[in-house]
N, C-alpha and C positions, 0 to 999 in steps of 0.2 A: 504494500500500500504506500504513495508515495503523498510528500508531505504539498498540503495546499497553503496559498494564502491566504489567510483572515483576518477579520478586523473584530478586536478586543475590547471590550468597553467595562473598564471595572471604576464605579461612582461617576464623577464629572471626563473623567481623562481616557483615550480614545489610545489604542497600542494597536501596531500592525504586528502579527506573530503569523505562525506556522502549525497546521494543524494534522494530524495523522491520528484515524479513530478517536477516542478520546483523548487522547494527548495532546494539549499545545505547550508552545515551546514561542517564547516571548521576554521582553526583557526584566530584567533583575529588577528595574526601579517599583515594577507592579507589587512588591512585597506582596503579601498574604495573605489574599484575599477570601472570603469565604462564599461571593456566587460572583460569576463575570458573565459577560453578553459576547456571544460568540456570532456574527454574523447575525446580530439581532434574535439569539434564541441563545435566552436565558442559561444558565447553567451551574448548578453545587459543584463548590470546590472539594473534591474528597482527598488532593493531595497536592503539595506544593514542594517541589524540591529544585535544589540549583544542580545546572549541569556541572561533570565532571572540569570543565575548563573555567568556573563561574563566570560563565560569559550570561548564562539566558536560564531563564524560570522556566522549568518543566511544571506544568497544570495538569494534573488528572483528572476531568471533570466525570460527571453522571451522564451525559449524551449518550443515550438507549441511540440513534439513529444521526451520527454526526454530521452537522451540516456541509461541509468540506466533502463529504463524501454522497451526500444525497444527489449530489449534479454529476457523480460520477456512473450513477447507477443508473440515468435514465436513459444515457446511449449505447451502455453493453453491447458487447458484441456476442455474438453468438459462435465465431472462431471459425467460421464454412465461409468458403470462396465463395463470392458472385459468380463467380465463370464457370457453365457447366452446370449452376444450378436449379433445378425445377422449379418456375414460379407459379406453374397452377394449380 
């Protein structure tokens, strides 16, 4: 699963981070938050930790159906060529 970009909104202040399933990944000054808005859908903080380099917050939120990923789900492919195949 590859990591998308989002836009982070925890109280007044607006973060652009990176998100992959429940995961975002965003910077340090967001300290510790306990719900943030992830593309405009809400979300409990269940886990806050810095990465190994303290460069950026890793966020574990509650997202049953991540939004980063909901756009990724509605052009699946099916993995079968076009050429050669039956369309009646």
């Amino acid at each position: 699963m590859a990591w998308k970009q989002v836009s982070v909104k925890h109280g007044k202040k607006l973060f652009e981070g990176f998100q992959r399933g429940a995961e975002v990944a965003l910077s340090l000054s967001i300290g510790s938050p306990k719900t943030i808005t992830v593309n405009d859908v809400s979300a409990n903080v269940l886990d806050c930790q810095e990465d190994d380099r303290g460069e950026l917050a890793i966020i574990t939120t509650d997202l049953a159906e991540a939004p980063a990923d909901a756009e990724a789900l509605e052009g699946e492919s099916d993995d079968q060529p076009d050429e050669g195949r039956d369309t009646d």
